[in-house]
N, CA, C and O of each residue as an XYZ file, in Angstrom:
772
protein
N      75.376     94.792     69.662
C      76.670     94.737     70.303
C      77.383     93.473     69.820
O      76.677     92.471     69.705
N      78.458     93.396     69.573
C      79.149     92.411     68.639
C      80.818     92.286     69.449
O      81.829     91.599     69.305
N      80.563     92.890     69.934
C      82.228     92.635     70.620
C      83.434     93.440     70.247
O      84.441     93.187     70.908
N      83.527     94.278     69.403
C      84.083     94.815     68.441
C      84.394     96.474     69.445
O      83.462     97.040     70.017
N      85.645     96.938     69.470
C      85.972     98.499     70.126
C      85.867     98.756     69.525
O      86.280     98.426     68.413
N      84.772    100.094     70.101
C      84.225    101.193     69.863
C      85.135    102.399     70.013
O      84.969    103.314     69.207
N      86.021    102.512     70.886
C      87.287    103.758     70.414
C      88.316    103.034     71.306
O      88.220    101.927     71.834
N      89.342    103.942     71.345
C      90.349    103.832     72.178
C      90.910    105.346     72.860
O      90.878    106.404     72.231
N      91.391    105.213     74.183
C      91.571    106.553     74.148
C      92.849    107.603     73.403
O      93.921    107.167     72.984
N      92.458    108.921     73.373
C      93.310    109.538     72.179
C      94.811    109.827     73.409
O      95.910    109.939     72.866
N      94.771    109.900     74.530
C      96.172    109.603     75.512
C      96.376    108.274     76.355
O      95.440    107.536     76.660
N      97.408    108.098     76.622
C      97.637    107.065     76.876
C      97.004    107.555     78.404
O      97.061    108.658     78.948
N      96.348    106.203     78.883
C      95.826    105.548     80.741
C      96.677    104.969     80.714
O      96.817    103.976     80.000
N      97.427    105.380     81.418
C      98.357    104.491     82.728
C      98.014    104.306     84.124
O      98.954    103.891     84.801
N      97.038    104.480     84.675
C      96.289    104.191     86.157
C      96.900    102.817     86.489
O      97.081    101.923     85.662
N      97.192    102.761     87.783
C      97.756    101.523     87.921
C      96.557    100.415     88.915
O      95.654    101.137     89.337
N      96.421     99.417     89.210
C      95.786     98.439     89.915
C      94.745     99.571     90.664
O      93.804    100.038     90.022
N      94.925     99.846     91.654
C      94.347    100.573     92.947
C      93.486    102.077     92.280
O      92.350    102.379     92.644
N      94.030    102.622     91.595
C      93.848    104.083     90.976
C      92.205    104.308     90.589
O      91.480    105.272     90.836
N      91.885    102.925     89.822
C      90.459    102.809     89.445
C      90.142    103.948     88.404
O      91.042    104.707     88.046
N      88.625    104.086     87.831
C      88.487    104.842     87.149
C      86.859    105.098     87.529
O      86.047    104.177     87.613
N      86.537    106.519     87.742
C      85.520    106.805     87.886
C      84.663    107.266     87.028
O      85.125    108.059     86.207
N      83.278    106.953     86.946
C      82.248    106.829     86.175
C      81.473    108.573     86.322
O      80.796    108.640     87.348
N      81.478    109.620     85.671
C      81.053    110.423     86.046
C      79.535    110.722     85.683
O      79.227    110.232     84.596
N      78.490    111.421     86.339
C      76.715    111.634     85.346
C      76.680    111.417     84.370
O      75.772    110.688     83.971
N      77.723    111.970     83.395
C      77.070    112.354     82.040
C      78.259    110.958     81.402
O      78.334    110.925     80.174
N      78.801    110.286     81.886
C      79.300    109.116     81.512
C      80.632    109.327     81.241
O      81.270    108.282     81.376
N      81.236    110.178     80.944
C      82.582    110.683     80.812
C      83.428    109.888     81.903
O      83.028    109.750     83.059
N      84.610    109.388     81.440
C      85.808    108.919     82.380
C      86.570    109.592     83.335
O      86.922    110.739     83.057
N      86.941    109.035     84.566
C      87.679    109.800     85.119
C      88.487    109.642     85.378
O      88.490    109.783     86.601
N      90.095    109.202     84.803
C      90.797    108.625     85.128
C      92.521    109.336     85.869
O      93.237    110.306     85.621
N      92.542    108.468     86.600
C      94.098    109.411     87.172
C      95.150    108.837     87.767
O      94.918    107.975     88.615
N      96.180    109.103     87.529
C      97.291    108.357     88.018
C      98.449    109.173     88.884
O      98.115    110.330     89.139
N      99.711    108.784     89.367
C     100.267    109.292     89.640
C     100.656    110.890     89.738
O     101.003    111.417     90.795
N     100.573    111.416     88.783
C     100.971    112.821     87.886
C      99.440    113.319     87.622
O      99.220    114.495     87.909
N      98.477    112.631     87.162
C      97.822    113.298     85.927
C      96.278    112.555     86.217
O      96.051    111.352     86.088
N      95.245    113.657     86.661
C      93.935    113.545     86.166
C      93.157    113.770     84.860
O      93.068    114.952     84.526
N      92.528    112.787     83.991
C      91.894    112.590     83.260
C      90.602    112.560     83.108
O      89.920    111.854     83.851
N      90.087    113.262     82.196
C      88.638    113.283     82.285
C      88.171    112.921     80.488
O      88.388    113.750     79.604
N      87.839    112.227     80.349
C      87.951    111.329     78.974
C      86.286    110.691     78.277
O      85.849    109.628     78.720
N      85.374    111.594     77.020
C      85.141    111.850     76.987
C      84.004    110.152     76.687
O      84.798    109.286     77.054
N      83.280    109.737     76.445
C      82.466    108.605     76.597
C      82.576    108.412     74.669
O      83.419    107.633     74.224
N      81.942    108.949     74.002
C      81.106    109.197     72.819
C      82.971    108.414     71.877
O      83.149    107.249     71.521
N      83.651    109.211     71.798
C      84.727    109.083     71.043
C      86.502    108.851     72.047
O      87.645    108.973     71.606
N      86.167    108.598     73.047
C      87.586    108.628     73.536
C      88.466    109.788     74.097
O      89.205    109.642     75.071
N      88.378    110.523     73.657
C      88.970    112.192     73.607
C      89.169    112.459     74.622
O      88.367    112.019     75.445
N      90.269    113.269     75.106
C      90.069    113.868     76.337
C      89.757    115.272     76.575
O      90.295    116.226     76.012
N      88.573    115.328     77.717
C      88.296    116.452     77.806
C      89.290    117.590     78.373
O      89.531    118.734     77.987
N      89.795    116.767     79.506
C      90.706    117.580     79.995
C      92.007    116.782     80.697
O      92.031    115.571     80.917
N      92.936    117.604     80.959
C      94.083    116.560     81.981
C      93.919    118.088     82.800
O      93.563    119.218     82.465
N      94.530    117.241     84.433
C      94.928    118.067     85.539
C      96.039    117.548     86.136
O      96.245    116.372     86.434
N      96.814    118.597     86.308
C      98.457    117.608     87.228
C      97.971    117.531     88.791
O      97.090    118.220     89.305
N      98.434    116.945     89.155
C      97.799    116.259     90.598
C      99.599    115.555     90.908
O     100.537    115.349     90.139
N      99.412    115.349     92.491
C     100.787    114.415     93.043
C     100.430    113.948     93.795
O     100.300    114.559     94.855
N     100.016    112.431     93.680
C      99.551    111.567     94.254
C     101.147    111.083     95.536
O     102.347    111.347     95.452
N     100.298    110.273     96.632
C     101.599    110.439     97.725
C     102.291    108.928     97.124
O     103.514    108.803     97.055
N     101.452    107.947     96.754
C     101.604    106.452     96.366
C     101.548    106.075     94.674
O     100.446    106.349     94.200
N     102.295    105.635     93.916
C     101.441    105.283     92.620
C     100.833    104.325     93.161
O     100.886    103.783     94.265
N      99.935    104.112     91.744
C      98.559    103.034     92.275
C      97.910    103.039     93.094
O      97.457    101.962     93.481
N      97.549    104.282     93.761
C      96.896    104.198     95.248
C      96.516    105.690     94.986
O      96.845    106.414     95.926
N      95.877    106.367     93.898
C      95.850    107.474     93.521
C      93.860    107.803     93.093
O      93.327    108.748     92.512
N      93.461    106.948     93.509
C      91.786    106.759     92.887
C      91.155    108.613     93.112
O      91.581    109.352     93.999
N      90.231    108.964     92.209
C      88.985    110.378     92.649
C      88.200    109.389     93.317
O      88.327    108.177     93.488
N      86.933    110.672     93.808
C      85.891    110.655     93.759
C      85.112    111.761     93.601
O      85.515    112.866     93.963
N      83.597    111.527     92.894
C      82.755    112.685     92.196
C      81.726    112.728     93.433
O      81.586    111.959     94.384
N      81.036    113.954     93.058
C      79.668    114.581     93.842
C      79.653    115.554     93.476
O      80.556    116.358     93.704
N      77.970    115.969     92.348
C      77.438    116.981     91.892
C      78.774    117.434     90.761
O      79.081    116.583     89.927
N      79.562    118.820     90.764
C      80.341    119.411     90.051
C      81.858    119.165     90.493
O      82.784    119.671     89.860
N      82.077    118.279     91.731
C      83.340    117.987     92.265
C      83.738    116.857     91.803
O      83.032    115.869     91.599
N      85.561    117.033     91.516
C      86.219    115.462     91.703
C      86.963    115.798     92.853
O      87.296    116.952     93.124
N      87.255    114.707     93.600
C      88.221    114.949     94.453
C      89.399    114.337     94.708
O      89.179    113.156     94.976
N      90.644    114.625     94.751
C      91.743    113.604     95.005
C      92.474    113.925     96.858
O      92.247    114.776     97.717
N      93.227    112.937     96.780
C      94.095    113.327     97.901
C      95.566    112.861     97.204
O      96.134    111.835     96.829
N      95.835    114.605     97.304
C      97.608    114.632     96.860
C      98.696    114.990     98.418
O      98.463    115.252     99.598
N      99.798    114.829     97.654
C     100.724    114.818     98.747
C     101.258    116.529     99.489
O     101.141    117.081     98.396
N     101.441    116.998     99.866
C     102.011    118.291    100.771
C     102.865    117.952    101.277
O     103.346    116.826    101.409
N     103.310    119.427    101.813
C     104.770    119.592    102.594
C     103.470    119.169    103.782
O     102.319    119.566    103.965
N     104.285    118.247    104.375
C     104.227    118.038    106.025
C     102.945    117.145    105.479
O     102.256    117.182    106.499
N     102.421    116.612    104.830
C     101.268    116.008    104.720
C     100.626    115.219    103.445
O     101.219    114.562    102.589
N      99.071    115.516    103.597
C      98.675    115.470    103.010
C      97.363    116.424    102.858
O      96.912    117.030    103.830
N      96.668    116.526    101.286
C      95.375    117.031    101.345
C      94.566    117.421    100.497
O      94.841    118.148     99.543
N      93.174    116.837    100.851
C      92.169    116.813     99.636
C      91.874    117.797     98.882
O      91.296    118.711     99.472
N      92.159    118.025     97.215
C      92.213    118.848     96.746
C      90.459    118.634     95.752
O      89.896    117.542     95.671
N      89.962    119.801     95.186
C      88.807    119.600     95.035
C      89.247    120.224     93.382
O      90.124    121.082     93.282
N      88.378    119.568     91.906
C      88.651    119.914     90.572
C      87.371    119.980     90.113
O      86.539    119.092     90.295
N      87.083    121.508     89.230
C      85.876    121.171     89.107
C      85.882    120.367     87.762
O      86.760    120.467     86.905
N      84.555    119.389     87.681
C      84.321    118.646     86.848
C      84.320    118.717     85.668
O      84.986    117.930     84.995
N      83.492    119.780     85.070
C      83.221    120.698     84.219
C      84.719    121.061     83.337
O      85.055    120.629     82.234
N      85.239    121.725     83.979
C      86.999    122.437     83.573
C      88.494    121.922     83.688
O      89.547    122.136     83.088
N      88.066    121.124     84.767
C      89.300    120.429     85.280
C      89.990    121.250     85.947
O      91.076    120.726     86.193
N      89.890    122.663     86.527
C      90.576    123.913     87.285
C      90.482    122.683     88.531
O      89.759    121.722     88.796
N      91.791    123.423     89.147
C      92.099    123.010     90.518
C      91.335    123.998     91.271
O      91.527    125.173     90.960
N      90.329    123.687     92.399
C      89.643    124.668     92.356
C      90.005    125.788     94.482
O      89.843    126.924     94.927
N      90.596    124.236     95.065
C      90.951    124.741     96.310
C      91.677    123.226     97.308
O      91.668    122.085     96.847
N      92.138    123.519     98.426
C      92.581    121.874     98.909
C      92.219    122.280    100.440
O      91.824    123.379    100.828
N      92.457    121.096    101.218
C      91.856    120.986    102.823
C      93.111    121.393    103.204
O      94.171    121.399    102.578
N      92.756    121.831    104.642
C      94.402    121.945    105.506
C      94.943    120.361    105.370
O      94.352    119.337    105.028
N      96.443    120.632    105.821
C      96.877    119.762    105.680
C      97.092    118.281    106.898
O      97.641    118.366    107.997
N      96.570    117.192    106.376
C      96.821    116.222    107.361
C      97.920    115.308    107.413
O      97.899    114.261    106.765
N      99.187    115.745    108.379
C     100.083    115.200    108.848
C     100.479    113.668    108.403
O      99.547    112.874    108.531
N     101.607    113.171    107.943
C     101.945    112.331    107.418
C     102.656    111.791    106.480
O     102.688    112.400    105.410
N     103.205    110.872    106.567
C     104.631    110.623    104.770
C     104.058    109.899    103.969
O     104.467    110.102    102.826
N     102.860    108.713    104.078
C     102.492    108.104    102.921
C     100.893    107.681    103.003
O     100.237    107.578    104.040
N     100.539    107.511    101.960
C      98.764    107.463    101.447
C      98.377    106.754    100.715
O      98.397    107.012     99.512
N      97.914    105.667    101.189
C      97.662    104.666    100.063
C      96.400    103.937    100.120
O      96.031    102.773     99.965
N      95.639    105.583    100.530
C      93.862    105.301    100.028
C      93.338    105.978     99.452
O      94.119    106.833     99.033
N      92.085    106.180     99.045
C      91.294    107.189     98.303
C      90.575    107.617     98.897
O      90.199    106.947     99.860
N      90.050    108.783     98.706
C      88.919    109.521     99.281
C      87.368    109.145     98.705
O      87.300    108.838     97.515
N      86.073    109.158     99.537
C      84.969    108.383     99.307
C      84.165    109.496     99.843
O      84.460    110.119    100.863
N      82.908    109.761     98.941
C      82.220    110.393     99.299
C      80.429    109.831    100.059
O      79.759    109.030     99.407
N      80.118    110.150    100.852
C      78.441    109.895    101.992
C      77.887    110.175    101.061
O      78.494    110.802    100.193
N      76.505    109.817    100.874
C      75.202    110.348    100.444
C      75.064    111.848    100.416
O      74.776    112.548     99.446
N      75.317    112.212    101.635
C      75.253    114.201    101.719
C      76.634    114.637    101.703
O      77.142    115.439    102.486
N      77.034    114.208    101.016
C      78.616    115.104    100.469
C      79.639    115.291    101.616
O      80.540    116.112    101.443
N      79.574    114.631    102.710
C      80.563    114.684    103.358
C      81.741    113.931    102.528
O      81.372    112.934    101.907
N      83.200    114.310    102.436
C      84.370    113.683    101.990
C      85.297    113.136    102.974
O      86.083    113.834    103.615
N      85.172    111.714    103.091
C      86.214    110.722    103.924
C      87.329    110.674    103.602
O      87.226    110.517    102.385
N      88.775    110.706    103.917
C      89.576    110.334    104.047
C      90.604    109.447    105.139
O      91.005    109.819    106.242
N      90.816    108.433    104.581
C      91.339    107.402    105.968
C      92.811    107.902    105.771
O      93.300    107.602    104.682
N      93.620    108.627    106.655
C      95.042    108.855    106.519
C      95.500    108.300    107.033
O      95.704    108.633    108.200
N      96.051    106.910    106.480
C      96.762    105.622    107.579
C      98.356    105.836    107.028
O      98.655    106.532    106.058
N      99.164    105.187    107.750
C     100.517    104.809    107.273
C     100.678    103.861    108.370
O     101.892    103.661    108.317
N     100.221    103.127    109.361
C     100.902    102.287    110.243
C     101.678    102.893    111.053
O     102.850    102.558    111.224
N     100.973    104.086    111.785
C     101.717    105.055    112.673
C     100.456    105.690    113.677
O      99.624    106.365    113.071
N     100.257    105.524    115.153
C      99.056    105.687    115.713
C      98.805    107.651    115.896
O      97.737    108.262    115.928
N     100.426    108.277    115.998
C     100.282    109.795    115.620
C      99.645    110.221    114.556
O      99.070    111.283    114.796
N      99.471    109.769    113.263
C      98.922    110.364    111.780
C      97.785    109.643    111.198
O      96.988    110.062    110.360
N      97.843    108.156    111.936
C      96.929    107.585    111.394
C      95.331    107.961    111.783
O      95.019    107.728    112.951
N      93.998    108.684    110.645
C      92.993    108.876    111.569
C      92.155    109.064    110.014
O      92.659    109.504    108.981
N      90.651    108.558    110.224
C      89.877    108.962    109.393
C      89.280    110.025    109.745
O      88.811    110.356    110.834
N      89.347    110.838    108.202
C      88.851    112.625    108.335
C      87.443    112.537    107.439
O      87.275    112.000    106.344
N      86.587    113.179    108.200
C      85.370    113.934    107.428
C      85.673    115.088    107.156
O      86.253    115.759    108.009
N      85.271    115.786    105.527
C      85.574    116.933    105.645
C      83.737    117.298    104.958
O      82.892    116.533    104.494
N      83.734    118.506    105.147
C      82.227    119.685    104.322
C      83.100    120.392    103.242
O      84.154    120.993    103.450
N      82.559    120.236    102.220
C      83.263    121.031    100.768
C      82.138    122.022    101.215
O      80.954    121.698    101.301
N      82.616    123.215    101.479
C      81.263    124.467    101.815
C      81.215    125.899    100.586
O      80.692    127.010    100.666
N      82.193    125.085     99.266
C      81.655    125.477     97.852
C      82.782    126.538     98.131
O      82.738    127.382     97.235
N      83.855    126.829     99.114
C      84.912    127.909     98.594
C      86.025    127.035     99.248
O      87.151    127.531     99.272
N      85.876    125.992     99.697
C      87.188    125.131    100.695
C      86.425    124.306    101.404
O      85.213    124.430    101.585
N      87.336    123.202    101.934
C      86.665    122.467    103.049
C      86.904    123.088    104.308
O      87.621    124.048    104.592
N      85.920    122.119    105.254
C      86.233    122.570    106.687
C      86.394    121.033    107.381
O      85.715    120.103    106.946
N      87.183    120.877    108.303
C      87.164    119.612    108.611
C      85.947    118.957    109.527
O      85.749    119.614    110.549
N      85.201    117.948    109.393
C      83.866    118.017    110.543
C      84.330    117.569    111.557
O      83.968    118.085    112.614
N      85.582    116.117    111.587
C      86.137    115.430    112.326
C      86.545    114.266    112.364
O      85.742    113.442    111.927
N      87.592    113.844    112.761
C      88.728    112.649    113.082
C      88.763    111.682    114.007
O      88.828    111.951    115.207
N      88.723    110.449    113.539
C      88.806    109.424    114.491
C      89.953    108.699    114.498
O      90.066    108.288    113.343
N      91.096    108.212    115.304
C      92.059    107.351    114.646
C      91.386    106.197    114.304
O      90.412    105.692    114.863
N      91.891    105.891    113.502
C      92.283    104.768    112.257
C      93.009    103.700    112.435
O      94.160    103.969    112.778
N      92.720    102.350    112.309
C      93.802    101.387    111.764
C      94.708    101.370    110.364
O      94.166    102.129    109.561
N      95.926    100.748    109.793
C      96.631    100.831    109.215
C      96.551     99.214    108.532
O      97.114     98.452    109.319
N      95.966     98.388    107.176
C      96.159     97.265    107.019
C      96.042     97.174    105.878
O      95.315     97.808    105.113
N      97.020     96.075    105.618
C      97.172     95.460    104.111
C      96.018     94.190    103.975
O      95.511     94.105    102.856
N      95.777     93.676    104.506
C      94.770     92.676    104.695
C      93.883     93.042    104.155
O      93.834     94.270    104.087
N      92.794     92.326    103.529
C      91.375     92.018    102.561
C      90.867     91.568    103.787
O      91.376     90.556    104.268
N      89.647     92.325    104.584
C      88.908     91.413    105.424
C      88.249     90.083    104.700
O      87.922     90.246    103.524
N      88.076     89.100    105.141
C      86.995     87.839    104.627
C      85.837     88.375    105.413
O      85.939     88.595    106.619
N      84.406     88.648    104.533
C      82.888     88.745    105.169
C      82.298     87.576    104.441
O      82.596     87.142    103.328
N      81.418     87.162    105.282
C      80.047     85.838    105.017
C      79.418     86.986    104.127
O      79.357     88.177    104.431
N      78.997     86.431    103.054
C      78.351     87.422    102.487
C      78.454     87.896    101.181
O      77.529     88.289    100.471
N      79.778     87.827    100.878
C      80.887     88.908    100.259
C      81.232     90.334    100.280
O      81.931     90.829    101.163
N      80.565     91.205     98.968
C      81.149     92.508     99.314
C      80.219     93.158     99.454
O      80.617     94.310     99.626
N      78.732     93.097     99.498
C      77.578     93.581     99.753
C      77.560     93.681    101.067
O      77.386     94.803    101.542
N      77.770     92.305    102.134
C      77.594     92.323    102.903
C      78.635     93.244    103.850
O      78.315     93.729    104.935
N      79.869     93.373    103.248
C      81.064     94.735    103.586
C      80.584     95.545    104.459
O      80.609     95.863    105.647
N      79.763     95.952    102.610
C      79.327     97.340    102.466
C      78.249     97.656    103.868
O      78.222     98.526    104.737
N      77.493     96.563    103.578
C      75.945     96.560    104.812
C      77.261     97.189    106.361
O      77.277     98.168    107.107
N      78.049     96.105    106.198
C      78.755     96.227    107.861
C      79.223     97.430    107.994
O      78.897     98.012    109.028
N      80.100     98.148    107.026
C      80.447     99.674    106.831
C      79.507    100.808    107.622
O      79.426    101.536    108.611
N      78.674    100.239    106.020
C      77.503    101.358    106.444
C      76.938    101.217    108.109
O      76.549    102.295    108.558
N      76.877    100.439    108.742
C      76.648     99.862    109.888
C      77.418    100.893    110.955
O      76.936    101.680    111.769
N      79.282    100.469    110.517
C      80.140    101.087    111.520
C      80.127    102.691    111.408
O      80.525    103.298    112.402
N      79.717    103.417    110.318
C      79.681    104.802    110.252
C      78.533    104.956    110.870
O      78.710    105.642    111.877
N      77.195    104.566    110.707
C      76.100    105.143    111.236
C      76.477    104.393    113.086
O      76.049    105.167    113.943
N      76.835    103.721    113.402
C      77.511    103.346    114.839
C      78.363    104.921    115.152
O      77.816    105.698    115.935
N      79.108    105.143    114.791
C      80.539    106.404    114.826
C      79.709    107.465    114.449
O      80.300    108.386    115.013
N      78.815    107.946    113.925
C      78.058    108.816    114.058
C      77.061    108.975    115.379
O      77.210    109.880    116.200
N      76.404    108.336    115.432
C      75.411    108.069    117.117
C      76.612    108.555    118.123
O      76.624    109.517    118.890
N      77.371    107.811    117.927
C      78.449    107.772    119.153
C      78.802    109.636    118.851
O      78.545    110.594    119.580
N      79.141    109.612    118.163
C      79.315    111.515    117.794
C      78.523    112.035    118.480
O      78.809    112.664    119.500
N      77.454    111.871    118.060
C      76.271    112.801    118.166
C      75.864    112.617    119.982
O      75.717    113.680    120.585
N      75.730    111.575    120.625
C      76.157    111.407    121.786
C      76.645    112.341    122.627
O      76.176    113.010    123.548
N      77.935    112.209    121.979
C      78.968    112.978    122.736
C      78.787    114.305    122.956
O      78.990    115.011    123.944
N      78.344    114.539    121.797
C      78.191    116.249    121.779
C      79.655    116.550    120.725
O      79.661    117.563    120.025
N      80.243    116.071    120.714
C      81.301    116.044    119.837
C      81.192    116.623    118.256
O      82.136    117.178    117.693
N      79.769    116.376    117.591
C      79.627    116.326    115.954
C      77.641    116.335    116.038
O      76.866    115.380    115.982
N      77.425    117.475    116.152
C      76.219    117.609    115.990
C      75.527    117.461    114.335
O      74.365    117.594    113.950
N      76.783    117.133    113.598
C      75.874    116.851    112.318
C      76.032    115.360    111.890
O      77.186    114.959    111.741
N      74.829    114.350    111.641
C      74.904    113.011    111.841
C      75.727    112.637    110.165
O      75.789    113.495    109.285
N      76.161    111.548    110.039
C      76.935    111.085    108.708
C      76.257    110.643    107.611
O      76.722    110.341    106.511
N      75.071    110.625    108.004
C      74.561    109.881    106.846
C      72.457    110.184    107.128
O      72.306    110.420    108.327
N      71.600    110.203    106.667
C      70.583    110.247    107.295
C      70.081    109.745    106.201
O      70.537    109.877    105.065
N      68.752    108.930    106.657
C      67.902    107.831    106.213
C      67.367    108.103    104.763
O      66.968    109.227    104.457
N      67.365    107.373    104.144
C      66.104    107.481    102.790
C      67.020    106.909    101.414
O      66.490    106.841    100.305
């Protein structure tokens, strides 16, 4: 290794700050912006595929992968909602009902067992709420919603971002118990190993 590029890509990335780029199994890029998902090929640059997508925010447009899925959250009439691409083709393959709201300026994150998060904030206590959804391989179904806070703020953790993550993982498996509790969400968020 000498320092020296190894390709460049054959379309232009324009992803902005927030958008990120995801790392897929087989190493392939995943990149997407405003307009346009990219799937960009490791070996030579190339793209495998583009998908049009309408993100609600530029720069605030990031996927996420699991198994044969990417997933985005694009904008709708009256909303928003997670649309699912398969990996493989780049086909748009189906999207969630729609969750209420004018702007989105997070990404969707996927659990260990394939549940798909979405935090739908705008700084509004009617729309604002984090969604679990089940991709059940023909559409999602929603599992369930908690409201949400709305913030521009970078928390400060002792720790740094490991330690975030530890507290995260912490507050979901907390919000799960509490689910499961209730009787509310008989399927837990995350389970051990």
């Amino acid at each position: 290794v000498d320092g020296a590029v190894s390709w460049g890509s054959s379309d232009e990335v324009d992803a902005d700050g927030y958008d990120g780029v995801v790392l897929a199994t087989d190493g392939y890029l995943l990149v997407d912006n405003f307009t346009r998902l990219l799937r960009i090929r490791a070996s030579d640059g190339t793209t495998a595929w583009g998908a049009d997508r309408v993100c609600s925010v530029s720069s605030s447009c990031g996927a996420a992968t699991f198994g044969d899925a990417v997933y985005v959250a694009d904008a709708a009439p009256g909303g928003h909602v997670l649309v699912l691409f398969d990996l493989a083709t780049g086909a748009r393959q189906y999207e969630s009902p729609v969750m209420t709201g004018f702007t989105l300026q997070n990404t969707p994150f996927v659990g260990a067992d394939g549940t798909i998060y979405l935090a739908r904030t705008q700084n509004n206590v009617a729309t604002d709420f984090l969604y679990a959804f089940e991709d059940t391989g023909t559409g999602f179904v929603e599992r369930w919603h908690v409201a949400a806070a709305w913030t521009m703020r970078v928390p400060r953790v002792r720790g740094g971002w490991e330690s975030m993550r530890r507290a995260f993982d912490r507050s979901l498996d907390d919000l799960g118990a509490l689910r499961m509790r209730s009787g509310a969400n008989r399927h837990p968020l995350f389970t051990a190993g």
